[in-house]
Every structure is written in C-alpha cells, then in structure tokens.
N, C-alpha and C positions, 0 to 999 in steps of 0.2 A: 625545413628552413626556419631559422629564428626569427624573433619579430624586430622588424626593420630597425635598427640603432642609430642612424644618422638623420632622424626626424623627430621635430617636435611631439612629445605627446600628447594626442589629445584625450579629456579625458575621457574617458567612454569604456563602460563597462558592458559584455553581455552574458548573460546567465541562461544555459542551458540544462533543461530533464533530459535528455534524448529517448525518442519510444524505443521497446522494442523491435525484435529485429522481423518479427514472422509478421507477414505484412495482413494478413486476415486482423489477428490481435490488434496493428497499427489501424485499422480503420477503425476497428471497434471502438478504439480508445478515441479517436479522432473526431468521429461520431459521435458517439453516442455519451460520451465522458470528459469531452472540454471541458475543461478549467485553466484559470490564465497563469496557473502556477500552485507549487503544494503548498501548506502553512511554510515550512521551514526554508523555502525559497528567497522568504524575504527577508530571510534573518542578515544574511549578507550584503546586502543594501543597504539595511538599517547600521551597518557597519561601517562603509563606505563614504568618503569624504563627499559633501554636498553637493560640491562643483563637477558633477560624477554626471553623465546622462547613461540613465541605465533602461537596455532592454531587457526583457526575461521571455524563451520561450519556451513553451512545456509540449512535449510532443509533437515537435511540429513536423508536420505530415511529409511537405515538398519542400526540399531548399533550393532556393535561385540562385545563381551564381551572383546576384550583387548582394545576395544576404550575407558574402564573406568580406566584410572590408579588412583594410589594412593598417587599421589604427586604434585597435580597443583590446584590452585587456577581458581576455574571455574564460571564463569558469563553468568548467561540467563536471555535472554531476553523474559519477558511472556506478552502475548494479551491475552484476556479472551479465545477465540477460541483456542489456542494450548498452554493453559494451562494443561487440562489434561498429555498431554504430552511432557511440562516442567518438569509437576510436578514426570513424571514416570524417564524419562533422571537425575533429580534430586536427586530423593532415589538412582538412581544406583550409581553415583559418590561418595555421600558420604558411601552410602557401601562399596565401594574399598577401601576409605577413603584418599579422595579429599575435602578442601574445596568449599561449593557452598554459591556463591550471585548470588541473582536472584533478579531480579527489572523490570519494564515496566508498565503500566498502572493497569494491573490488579490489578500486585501483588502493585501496592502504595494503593486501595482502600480494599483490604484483604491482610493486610499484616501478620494477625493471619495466614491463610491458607495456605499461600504460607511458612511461620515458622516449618508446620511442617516438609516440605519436604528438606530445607535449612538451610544454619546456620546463614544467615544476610540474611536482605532486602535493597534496598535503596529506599525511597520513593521520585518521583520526579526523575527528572532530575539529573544522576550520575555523571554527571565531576566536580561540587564542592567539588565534597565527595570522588571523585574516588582515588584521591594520599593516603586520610586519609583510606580508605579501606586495599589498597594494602600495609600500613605499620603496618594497626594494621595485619594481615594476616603473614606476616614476622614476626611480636613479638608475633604472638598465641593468642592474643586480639579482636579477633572479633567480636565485637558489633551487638547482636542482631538486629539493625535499624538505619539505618543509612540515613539524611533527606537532601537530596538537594534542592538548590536552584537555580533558573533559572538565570543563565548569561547572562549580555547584549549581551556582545559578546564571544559568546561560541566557534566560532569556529578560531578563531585566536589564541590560544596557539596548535592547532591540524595541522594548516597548513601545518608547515612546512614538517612534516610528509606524509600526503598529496602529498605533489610534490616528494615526492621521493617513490608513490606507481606506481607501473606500468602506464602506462595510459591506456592499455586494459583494466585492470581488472577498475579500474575509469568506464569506455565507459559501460563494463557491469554490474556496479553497478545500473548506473541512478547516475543522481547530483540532488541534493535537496540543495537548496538554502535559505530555511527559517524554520521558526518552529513558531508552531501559528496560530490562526484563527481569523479574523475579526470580525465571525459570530457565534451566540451562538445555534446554531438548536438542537429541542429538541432531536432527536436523537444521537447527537452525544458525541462525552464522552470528555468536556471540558480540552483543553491542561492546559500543570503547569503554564507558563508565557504566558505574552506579546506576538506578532507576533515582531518578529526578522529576521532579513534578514544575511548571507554573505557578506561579503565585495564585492563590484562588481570587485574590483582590484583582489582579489584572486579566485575569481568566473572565470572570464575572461583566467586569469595564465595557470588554471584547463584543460579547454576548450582547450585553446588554445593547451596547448601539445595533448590531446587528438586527436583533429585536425591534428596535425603534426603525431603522432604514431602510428595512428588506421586506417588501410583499410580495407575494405569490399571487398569482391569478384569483382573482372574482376575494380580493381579500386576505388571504389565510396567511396567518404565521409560519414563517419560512421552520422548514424543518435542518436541524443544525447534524453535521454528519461529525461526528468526534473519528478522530483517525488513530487516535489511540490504540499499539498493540492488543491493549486489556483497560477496559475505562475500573474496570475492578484490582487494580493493580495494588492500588490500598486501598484498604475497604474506608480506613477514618475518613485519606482525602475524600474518594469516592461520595462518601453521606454527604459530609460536608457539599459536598460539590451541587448534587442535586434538592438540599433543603433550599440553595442560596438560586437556585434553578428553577424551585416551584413560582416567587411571583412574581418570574419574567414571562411565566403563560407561553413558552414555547414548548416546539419539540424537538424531540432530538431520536438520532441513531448511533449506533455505538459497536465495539469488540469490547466482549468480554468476556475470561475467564469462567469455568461452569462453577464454580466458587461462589457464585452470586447469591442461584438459588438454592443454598441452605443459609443464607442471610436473610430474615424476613423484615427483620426493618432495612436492609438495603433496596429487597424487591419493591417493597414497599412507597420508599423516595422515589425510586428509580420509577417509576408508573406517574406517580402524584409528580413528578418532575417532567413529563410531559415523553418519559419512552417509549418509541414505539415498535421498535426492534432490536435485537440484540443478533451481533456474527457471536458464534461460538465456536473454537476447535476444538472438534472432539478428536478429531485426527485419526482416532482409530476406534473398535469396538472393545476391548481388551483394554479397560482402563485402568489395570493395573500396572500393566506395563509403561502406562505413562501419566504420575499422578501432576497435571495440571491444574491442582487445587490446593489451596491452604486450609483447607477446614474441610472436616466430612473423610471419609475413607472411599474413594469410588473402588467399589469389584467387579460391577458388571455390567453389561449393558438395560438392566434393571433401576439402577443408579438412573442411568442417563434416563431411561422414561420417567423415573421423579420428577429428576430437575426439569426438564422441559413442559412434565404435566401444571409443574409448581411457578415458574417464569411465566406459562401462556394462563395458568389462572390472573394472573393479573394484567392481564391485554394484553402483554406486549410478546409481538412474534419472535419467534427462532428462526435463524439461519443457523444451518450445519454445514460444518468444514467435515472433511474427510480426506486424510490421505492414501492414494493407494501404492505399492509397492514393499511396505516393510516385510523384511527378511521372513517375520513368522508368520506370513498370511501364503499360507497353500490356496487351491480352488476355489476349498468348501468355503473358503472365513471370507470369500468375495461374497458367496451364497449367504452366509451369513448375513453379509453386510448389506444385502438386498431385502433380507426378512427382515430387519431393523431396522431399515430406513421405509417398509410398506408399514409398519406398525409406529414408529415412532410421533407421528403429528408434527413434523418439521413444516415450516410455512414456504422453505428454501433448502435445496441441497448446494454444496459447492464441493466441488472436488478439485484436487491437483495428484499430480504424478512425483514419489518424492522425487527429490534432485539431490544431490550431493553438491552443495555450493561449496566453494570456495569461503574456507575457516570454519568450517561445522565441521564437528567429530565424526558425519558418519560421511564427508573426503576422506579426512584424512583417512578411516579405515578400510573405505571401499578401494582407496589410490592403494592403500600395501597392501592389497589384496588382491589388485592386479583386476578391478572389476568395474575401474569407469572404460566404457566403450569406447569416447571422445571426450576432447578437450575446444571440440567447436561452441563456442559461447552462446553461438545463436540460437544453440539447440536448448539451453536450459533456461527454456519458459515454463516447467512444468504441469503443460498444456497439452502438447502435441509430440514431445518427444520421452524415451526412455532412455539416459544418456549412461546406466548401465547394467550389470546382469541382475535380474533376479535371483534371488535362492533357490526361487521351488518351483521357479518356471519358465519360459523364454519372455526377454524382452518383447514379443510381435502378441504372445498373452497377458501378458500384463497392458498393454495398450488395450488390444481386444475388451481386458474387464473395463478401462477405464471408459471406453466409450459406449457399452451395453448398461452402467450403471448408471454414467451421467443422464440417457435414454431415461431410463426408467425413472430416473431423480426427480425428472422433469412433471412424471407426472404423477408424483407424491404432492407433489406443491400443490394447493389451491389455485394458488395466481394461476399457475398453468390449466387447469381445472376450469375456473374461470375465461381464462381467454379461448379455449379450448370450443367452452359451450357457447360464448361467443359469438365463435367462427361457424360454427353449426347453426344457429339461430340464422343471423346475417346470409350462411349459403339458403338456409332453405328458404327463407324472407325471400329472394332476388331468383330463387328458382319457381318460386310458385305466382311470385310478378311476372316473369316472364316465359311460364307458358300459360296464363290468361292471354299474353299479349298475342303471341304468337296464335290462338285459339279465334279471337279477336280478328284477322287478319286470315 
C-alpha cells in the first residue's frame, strides 16, 4: 500500500537498524548490546530539516502494533542478514500507510526485491540523495530509486549536529572514524567509495567531550569502542590519531589490521594512548593466501605468534577472528587451527562460518558453480548456518568443526579461565557452608 496522498504531512521521521532474524542472536543483541543507535545512524538527522521530530530505533526486540503509525516518512537500514525482517517492519508501515525508504548494502544490490516491500530505494551511500528524498517525500514525489554517490568528506555537513548529541549516547554508540577498505578479500562485499577518514579535528571535539561527560562506575574513564573496520587503515592518520589521544587520559578498543605490529612506534602510541585491546582478522592460518597487511610479508602462522607476542608485550590484548569453511581447508587444517589457537596466547577467539554475501566475489563464484544451498536471507548470520557446499567436505562438517572449535576457543581465553576458577571457587565456598550447616542440624 502507498503512503496515504490525500493528507497533510506531518513531519516525522523514523529510523530503523532492524536485528537479525535468528531469534537467540536477537536477544543477545537486545540484552546484552543495547545501544540507542550506531555512529552513522545519525548522520541522517543531522541532514534532515529541523521541524522533523525524529525517532531512531536500533534493534528493537518487539513491535506493537501502534508503533506503525500512518504519517512519517520512514528509513531502514538493510544487511542481507536482517533483511527478512526489514522487509517484514516494511509491509507493516506502509500498511498503516507511512512512507518507507529502505537502503543499505543489500538493498543497493537487489534493489527489485527490496521494491516490493517499500516505496524508494537509495542505492549507495544516502547523504547525497538524502535532502532530494526528504523533499520529494513532502511533494508526494517519490522516486522509485534514488543513487548516491560517495562524498569525500561526508561527515562535515553532519558535525555540527553531532556536538549537540549527548555525549553518552556518542560513548554508547562506538565512534567510527572512516568508511572504506584498503583491502579487496573475496569474502567481503566491496564498500561504494574510496577509504575516507574524519577530520581528526572533529574526531578529537567528539572524544574529548565524551571524556569530559561520561563516567563509569566508582569513577573511571569511560572506555571509547572505535567501530572502525581497521583503526590501522592509515598508519599516518592512525599516529596521528593516537598522539592527539594521549592527553585526553582515556581508553579505547579497536579493529585492526595485523599490520600494526610491525609498526613500533605505532604499537607504541597506540598503548600510551590508552589501548586496551585490539579485534584482529586473521581469518585464516595460511597467511599467504590472504595478505591482510601493508608492510612485513606474512608466511606463516609463525608470523602471527610474532605479531601477537609483539602487540601483547605492550598491554594490550588480542582478539582473533577466524574464518572457517574456505575451499582449502580439508580436516587436518581445522586440526591445525586448533594447535594454533592452544599455542597462540589469544585473550579472545571469535569465529564465524564464511557466507557468500551478496556482491563479494566468492557469490558470485559459488552462485556459477551451482554451490549456494539457499537463497533464505535469514540463514546468513554466519553463526549457525552453512548456506553452501563445502570443498572437502559436507556442510553438517563443517558446522560440526565450527562448534568443537568455538568449544575449545573458549577456553584458550583467560577471561574464560578466569571465570571458569571463579565458578569453582564460589561452588566449593557454598558447598562446604552448606554441609557444616547441614552437619550443624
């Protein structure tokens, strides 16, 4: 249904994340990972004419049926993974008879699909396109498809805006500082533009009130989560970033490229700047096959016990990413990948199952090869499902490795170690109180 044409507009905007679809993940996020929106959430506001009352919601768990009104111009944001329901939050709005634009990666690569659920697309990147939206939307003009184009500097018209948001809600977004990848990996589903950074002067602004506005329990300086694909994406910005980092006295956590540690004065800032952990994808064991580094030559998983020997010498821990499923990992290279993760000194394992997203090279290759299983969206959280064949072995083993390694992942980690002895402490505490008691009696 379109959104009603014969009434005044009011104006009223709402902005949707939609969670994923697998409802375990949905609570997890819901729980345990509230936040009232991502950085680039509010880039679209900061856009939006002032007389605008706008809601934003990120994840949200249950919808009620009066959460669909019939009179706001509504914007979702779709990943292939919580597409399905995009696409369900979508039929409802304009049922009520709301209009909806929906855009995000998926929807620029199916943008037929995502049509029927909505009344416009944006393909690409919306802040070029966002003003010309919002007025055809006010004159009843709403363009089927509407094609952005990537801005050098995107986030300077949204700034100012920006500083006049809370600084908690900032601290609990995460700051993301760039857009863009270096690195073309076949898995991954190639951004619109360039890698582009932040101004480090308005980066720095950000921060810095955060720093001023934000405490943590019993005191402490709020720890700042950078959402950056690679906070090492440029090593120049990167220094920079962190010298201008040392005296705001916070902390921070971050992704970043293994590139790091063979930078000694980067390791270096990046500590004395207050880092306290670093995600790294290593992705796979066999780092020649996939050189995710600009400097240094990795061969081996030799390599990698450097780099993480040389990052954790200076405090700050590692998280390791791992993918499992690519084409040349037979049994053993799982075996492998279990000897190397008992020896490595990881503080964190993370795994995912690969997926074949829509607009990564290895769709398209797996699609003409006749080797994605399904094209059910919901399936590809690269969590819980394998959505197609292995090389060297059945999809029901390859799950099989993924959930005996995560197992075992768990307790390479300290933290887990720790909470571990914990829980043994605490059982025997509360069994040796209570057979005195019982003894007693």
């Amino acid at each position: 249904m379109r959104y009603k044409q014969g009434r005044n507009i009011k104006k009223k905007l709402i902005l949707i994340l939609p969670s994923i679809s697998h409802p375990v993940i949905r609570l997890v996020i819901r729980f345990f990972f509230k936040t009232p929106g991502t950085f680039p959430l509010f880039v679209l506001p900061a856009l939006t004419p002032r007389d605008y009352t706008i809601k934003i919601y990120n994840q949200k768990l249950f919808w009620l049926k009066g959460d669909f009104t019939d009179d706001a111009l509504v914007g979702i944001s779709c990943a292939t993974s919580n597409s399905p329901e995009a696409y369900r939050i979508a039929d409802r709005f304009r049922k009520a008879g709301s209009a909806v634009v929906m855009g995000g990666l998926h929807v620029s690569y199916f943008p037929d699909e995502a049509l029927k659920h909505c009344d416009s697309v944006v393909i690409g990147e919306a802040e070029s396109v966002w003003p010309e939206v919002v007025r055809d939307y006010e004159n009843k003009t709403l363009k089927k498809i509407y094609k952005g184009v990537p801005l050098e500097d995107y986030f300077s018209p949204a700034y100012d805006y920006y500083l006049n948001i809370d600084p908690k809600i900032l601290y609990r977004t995460g700051i993301l500082l760039s857009r863009g990848c270096k690195y073309r990996c076949e898995f991954c589903v190639p951004p619109f533009g360039k890698l582009r950074f932040v101004k480090l002067e308005q980066a720095i602004v950000l921060l810095k009130k955060i720093g001023e506005h934000v405490r943590r329990p019993f005191g402490l300086k709020p720890v700042i989560l950078f959402r950056d694909d690679n906070i090492f994406s440029d090593p120049a910005y990167a220094k920079e970033l962190f010298r201008r980092l040392i005296p705001l006295n916070l902390k921070w956590v971050g992704n970043s490229s293994i590139d790091i540690a063979f930078d000694d004065e980067a390791l270096m800032l990046a500590a004395a700047s207050g880092c306290l952990k670093l995600f790294i994808g290593f992705e796979t064991i066999y780092p020649q096959r996939l050189q995710k580094t600009s400097v240094g030559n990795m061969r081996s998983t030799k390599d990698y016990l450097e780099a993480i020997r040389k990052i954790k010498s200076h405090r700050i821990k590692v998280i390791g990413a791992f993918i499992l499923g690519f084409d040349y990992y037979t049994h053993k290279d799982y075996l492998r990948l279990i000897a190397f993760l008992m020896r490595a000194g990881l503080d964190l394992v993370s795994l995912t199952i690969l997926t074949p997203f829509p607009g990564s090279r290895i769709y398209e290759q797996f699609k003409k090869e006749g080797r994605i299983t399904t094209f059910d969206w919901s399936k590809y959280d690269s969590l819980q499902h394998v959505v197609f064949k292995p090389k060297n072995m059945s999809a029901l083993s390859l799950q099989l490795w993924f959930i005996v390694i995560r197992v075992l992942g768990l307790f390479v980690s300290p933290y887990f170690l720790i909470a571990l002895g914990q829980s043994l402490v605490a059982f025997l505490f509360f069994y040796y109180l209570a057979h005195h008691l019982v003894n007693m009696f």
